[in-house]
C-alpha positions in Angstrom: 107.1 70.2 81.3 105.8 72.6 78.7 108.4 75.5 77.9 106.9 76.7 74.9 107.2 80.1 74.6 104.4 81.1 72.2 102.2 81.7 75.4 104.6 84.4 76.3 104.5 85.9 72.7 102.7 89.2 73.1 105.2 90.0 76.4 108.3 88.9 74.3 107.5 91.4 71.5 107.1 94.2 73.4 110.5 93.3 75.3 111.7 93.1 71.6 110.0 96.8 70.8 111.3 98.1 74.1 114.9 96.9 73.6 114.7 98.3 70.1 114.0 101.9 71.5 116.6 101.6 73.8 119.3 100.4 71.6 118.0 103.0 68.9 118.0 106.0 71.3 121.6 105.0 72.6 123.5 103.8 69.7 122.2 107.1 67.3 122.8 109.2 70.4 119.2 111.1 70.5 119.8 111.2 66.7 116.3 108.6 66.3 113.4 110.8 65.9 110.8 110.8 68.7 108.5 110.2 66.0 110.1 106.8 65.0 110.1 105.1 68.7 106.8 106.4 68.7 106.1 104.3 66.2 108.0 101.5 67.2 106.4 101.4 70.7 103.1 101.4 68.9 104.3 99.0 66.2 105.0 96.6 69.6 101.5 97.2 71.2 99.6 95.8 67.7 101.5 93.2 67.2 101.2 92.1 70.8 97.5 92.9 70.7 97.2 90.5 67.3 98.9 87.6 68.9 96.5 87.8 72.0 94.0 87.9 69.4 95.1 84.8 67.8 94.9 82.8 70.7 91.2 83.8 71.5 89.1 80.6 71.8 92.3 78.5 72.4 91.8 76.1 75.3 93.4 77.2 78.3 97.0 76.0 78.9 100.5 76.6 81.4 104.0 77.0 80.2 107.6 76.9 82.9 106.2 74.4 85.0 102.8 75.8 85.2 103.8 78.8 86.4 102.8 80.7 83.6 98.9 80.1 82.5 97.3 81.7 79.0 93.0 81.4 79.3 90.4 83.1 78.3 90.6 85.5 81.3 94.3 86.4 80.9 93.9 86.7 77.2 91.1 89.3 78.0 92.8 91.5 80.4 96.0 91.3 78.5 94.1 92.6 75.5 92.6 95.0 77.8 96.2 96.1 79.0 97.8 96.8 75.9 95.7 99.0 74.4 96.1 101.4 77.7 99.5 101.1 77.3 98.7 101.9 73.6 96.0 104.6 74.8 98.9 105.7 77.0 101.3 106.4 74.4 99.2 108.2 72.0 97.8 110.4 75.3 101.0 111.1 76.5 103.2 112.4 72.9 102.1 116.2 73.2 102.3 116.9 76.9 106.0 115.1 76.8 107.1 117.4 73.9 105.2 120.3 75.6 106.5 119.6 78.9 110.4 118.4 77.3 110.2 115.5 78.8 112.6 112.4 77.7 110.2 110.6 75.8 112.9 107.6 75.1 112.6 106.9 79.0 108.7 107.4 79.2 108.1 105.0 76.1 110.0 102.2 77.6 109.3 102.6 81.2 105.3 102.7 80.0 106.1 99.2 78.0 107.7 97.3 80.8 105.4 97.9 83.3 102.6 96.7 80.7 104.7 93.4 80.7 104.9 93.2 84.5 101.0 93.9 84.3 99.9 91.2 81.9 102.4 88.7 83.8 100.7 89.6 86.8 97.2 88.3 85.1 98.6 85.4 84.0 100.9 83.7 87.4 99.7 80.4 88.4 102.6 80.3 91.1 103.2 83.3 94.1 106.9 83.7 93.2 106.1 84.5 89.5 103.2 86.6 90.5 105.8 88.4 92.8 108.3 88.9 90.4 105.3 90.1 87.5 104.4 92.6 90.4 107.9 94.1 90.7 108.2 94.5 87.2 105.6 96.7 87.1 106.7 98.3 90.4 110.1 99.7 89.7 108.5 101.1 86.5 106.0 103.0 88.1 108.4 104.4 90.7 110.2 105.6 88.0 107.2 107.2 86.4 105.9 108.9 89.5 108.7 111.0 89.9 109.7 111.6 85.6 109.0 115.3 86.3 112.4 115.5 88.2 111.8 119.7 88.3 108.8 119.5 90.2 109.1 118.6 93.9 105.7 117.2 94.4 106.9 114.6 91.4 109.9 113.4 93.6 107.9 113.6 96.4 104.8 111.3 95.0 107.9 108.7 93.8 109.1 108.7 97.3 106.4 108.0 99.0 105.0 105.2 96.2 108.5 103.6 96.8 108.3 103.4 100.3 104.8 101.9 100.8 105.1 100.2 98.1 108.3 98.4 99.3 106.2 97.4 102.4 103.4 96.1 100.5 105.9 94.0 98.6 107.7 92.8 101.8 104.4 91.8 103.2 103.2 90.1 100.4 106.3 88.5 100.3 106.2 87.2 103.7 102.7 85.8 103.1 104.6 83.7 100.4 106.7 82.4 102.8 103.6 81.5 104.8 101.9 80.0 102.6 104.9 77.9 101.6 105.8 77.0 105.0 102.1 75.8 105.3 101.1 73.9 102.7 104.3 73.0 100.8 103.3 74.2 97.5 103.3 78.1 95.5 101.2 76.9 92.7 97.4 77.9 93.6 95.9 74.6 92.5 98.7 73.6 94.6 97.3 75.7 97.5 93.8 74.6 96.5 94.6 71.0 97.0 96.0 71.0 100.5 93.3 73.6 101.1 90.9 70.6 100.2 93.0 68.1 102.4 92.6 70.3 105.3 91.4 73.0 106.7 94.3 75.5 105.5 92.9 79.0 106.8 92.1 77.4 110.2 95.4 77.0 110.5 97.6 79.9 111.7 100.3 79.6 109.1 97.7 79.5 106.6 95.7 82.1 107.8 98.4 84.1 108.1 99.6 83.9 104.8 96.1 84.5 103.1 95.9 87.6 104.4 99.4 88.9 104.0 99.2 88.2 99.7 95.7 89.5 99.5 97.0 92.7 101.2 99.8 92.9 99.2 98.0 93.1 96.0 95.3 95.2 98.1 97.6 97.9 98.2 97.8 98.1 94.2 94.2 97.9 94.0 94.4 100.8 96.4 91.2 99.7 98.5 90.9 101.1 102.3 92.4 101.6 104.4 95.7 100.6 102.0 94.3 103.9 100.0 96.6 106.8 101.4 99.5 106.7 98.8 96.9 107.2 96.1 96.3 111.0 96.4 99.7 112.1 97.0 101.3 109.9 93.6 98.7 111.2 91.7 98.7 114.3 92.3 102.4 114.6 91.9 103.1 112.3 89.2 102.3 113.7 85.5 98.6 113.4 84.4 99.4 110.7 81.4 101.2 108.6 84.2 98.2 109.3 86.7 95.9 107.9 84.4 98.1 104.9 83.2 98.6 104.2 87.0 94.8 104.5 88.0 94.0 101.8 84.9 96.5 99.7 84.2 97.3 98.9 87.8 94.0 98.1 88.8 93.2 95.7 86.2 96.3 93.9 86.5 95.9 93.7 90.1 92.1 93.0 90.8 92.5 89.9 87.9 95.4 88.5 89.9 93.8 89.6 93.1 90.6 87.7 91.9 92.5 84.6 90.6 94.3 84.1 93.9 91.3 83.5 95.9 88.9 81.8 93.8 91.6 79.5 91.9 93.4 79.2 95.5 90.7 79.7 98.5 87.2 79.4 96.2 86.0 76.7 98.5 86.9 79.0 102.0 84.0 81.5 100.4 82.7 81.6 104.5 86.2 83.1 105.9 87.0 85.5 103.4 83.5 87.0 102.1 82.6 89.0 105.1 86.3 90.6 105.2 85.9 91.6 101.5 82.2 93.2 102.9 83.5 95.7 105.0 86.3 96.5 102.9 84.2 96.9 99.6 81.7 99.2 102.6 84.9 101.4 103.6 86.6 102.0 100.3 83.3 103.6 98.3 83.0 105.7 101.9 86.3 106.9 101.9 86.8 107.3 98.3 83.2 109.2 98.1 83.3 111.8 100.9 87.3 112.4 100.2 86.8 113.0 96.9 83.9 115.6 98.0 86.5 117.4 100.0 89.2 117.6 97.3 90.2 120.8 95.6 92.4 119.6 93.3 90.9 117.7 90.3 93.9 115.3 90.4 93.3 114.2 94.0 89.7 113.9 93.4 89.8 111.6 90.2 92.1 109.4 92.9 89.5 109.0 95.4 87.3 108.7 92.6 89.5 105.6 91.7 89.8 104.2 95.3 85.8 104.4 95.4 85.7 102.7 91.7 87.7 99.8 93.1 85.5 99.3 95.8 82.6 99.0 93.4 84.9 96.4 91.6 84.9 94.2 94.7 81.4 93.9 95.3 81.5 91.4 92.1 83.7 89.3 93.9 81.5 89.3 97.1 78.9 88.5 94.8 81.2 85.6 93.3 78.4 84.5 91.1 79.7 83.8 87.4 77.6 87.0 85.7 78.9 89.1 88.5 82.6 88.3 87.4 81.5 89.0 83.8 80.3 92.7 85.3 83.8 92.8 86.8 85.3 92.5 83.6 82.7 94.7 81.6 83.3 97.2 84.8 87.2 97.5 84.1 86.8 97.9 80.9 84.4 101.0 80.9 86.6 102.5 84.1 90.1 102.4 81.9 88.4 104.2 79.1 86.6 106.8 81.3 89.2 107.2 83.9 92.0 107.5 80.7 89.9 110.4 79.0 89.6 112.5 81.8 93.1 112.2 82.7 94.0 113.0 79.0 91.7 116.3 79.3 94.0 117.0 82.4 97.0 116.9 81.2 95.7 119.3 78.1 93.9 122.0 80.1 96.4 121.9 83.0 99.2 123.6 80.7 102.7 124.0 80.9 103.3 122.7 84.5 100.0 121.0 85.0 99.8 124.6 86.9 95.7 124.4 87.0 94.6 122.1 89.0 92.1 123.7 90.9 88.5 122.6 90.3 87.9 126.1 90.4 90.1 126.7 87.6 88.0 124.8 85.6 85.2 127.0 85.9 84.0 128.6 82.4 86.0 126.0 81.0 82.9 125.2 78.4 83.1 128.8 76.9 87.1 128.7 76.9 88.0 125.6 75.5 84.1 123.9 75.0 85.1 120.2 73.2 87.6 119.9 76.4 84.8 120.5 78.5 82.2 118.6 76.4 84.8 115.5 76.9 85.5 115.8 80.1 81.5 115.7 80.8 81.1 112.6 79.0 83.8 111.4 81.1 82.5 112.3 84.3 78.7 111.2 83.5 80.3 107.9 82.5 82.5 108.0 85.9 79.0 109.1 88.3 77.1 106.1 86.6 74.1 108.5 83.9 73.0 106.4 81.1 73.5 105.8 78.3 77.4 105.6 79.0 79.2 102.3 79.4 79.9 103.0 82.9 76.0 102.7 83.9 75.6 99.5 82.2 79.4 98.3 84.5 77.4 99.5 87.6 74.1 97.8 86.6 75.7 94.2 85.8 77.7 94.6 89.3 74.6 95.9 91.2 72.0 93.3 89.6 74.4 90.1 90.3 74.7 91.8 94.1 70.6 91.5 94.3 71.2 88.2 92.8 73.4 86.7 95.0 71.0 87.6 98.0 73.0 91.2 99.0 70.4 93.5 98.9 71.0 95.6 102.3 74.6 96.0 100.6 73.7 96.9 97.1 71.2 99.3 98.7 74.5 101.2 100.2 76.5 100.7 97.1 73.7 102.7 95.4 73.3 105.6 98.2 77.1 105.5 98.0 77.0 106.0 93.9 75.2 109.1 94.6 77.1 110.9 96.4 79.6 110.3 94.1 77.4 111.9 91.2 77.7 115.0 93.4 81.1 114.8 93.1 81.6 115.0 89.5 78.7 116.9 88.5 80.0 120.0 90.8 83.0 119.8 88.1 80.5 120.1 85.2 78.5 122.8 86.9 81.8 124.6 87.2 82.7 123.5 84.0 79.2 125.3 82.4 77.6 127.6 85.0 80.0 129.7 86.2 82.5 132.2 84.7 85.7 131.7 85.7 87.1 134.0 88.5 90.7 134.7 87.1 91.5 135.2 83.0 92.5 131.6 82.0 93.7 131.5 78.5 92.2 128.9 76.0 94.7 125.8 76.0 94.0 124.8 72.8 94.1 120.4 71.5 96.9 119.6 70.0 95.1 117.5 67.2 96.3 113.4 68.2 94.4 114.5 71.7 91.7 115.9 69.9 91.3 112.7 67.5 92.1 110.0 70.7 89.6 112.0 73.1 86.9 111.7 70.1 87.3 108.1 70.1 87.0 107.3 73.9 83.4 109.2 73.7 82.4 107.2 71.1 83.3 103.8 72.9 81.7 105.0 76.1 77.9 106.2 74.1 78.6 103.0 71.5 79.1 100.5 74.3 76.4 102.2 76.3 73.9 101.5 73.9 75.1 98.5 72.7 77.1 96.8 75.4 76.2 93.1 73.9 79.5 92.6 72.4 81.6 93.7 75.4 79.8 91.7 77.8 80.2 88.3 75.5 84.1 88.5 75.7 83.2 89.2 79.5 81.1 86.6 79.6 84.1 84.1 77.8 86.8 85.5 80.2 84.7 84.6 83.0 84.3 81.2 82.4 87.5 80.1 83.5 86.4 80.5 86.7 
């Protein structure tokens, strides 16, 4: 039994930076300087993002009984994670200060729910995975409702708490299923028996399947498990919208991903055409909803809930290049989907009071490098070349065509443009009309200014030269 903890080491030194801030910000009183556990929060994402670095190339490898793996593909997406939680941070300092929120609290919820995240990307065993996925849970119900003032922050906590309790309880019920049916929590454990008989022809098994996938499902926030995403982020403060619509789906689609194809790969036949429809129904919904939406916030949700639908058509595809588009795909959505939220939480002032689409309008004459942002974002969102989130679509798209889908890429692609209607209304508002009400300039505090900069540049630089991105890809996926 290998116990070594050096495959933990990025998640122990942020518990190390996290307890720091909260031993700092209690002992001194709020005498630390919000400034120092700042830096100490960011101080714990680089030195958690060099060790992951460090291990790169390693072979892959399990600590605690094998329930904890480090490969290629956790390494990836825990690299992946931390600099959102990073991104995060550095997104989040001059709303908190402008809105006087606790940024003690914020810091160290943001850094355990990263933790919970990158455990959740590396369980090899469903009670770990669980436990990874509470972790990250009770942080983000915290989160949701930080703005304790507002009512629709309590009420978007609420309501993530409930359902998300459920989704818990029926994920952990297809634990005990699974258990109960094979014997074993480990998935090359539920790959074996799988192997020695026909697991998900039997009820148990079956059963049990389907109860974990929906379960992490519900994080991905595919339909019809989509209804809580609107609501929590619309409520819950833009930097914590944005950290939720990111760094929950990557977590979740990687361990989503590794359940079924370390676990069920060889039941391809019972589990494909399910993943069809539900790839089908989530870019519908998440298309025309987001059409209907008024409020920016709730349409950047749909947006998301139609992104993650997208995302799944690489696993319907299951072919290795396909998984590298996954990859390449979640990597251009969390810095897209990041930016625009950070342009939110900047032009929404005090309050987040402007939400309106329509409060938007004349926004390029008012405040024009917000709006010249939160174009680039949006083009990259809707798919236009030469952003990074064209080239995600393309790889997805050409492995579909591949892998003998061509009826369903053709309504993936119909489906991507009505989405282009969606956030090119927002630019047309943004450039083409005045605005009906006076809406004073915002202004960019500069840390926005200088971390908005550098997301446009990694969605045109990666655009044009995605070669470098899609190699790491390309080494992630080859665990599989």
């Amino acid at each position: 039994m290998d116990w070594s903890i050096s495959i933990v080491a990025p998640e122990l030194v942020l518990l190390a930076a996290v307890s720091l801030i909260i031993i700092l910000d209690f002992a001194t009183r709020r005498r630390a300087t919000d400034r120092l556990l700042e830096a100490i929060a960011l101080t714990g994402y680089a030195l958690a993002f060099l060790f992951t670095l460090s291990a790169w190339g390693d072979p892959a490898r399990s600590a605690f009984d094998g329930r904890i793996g480090a490969d290629a593909l956790s390494l990836f997406s825990g690299g992946l994670l931390i600099l959102i939680g990073a991104g995060s941070t550095l997104s989040s300092s001059a709303y908190l200060k402008r809105e006087k929120l606790e940024i003690p609290e914020y810091l160290s919820l943001t850094i355990f729910a990263v933790i919970g995240m990158m455990l959740l990307t590396r369980a090899t065993e469903l009670i770990t995975l669980f436990l990874a996925l509470e972790i990250l849970s009770m942080a983000l119900y915290v989160l949701a409702g930080f703005r304790r003032d507002q009512e629709r922050s309590v009420e978007a906590a609420l309501k993530y708490f409930l359902l998300g309790a459920f989704a818990s309880a029926i994920l952990l019920l297809g634990i005990a299923l699974l258990w109960g049916s094979t014997g074993s929590l480990h998935l090359d454990g539920l790959r074996a028996a799988f192997a020695a008989g026909d697991l998900l022809h039997a009820p148990l098994g079956r059963a049990g399947f389907w109860l974990v996938a929906v379960g992490l499902i519900f994080k991905i926030s595919l339909a019809p498990f989509h209804f809580w995403a609107a609501d929590v982020y619309e409520g819950s403060p833009a930097p914590v919208a944005g950290f939720m619509a990111t760094g929950t789906k990557v977590a979740a689609f990687v361990a989503l991903t590794r359940f079924i194809l370390v676990g069920f790969g060889a039941s391809r036949p019972e589990w494909t055409p399910v993943l069809v429809w539900l790839a089908v129904l989530t870019m519908a919904v998440g298309n025309f909803m987001a059409i209907a939406q008024a409020n920016i916030k709730r349409m950047l949700a749909f947006s998301s809930v139609s992104h993650a639908g997208t995302v799944l058509l690489a696993l319907v595809a299951g072919t290795d290049q396909a998984l590298r588009g996954m990859l390449v795909y979640l990597a251009a959505y969390s810095i897209m989907t990041l930016g625009a939220f950070l342009v939110l939480a900047v032009a929404g002032g005090r309050g987040e009071e402007r939400q309106s689409i329509y409060e938007y309008a004349g926004l390029a004459r008012r405040d024009p490098w917000l709006a010249i942002f939160l174009s680039v974002f949006l083009f990259s969102l809707a798919g236009i070349p030469p952003t990074v989130g064209f080239v995600g679509k393309f790889l997805v798209f050409s492995e579909l065509v591949r892998g003998g889908f061509v009826g369903l890429t053709v309504v993936a692609v119909l489906l991507s443009l009505v989405s282009a209607y969606t956030y090119l209304r927002v630019v047309y508002l943004m450039t083409m009309r005045e605005s009906l009400d006076e809406v004073p300039a915002t202004g960019m505090p500069r840390g926005a200014a200088l971390l908005l900069g550098f997301c446009v540049v990694l969605i045109l630089l990666l655009g044009i030269l995605p070669t470098g991105l899609m190699e790491l890809a390309s080494a992630a996926q080859s665990f599989f």
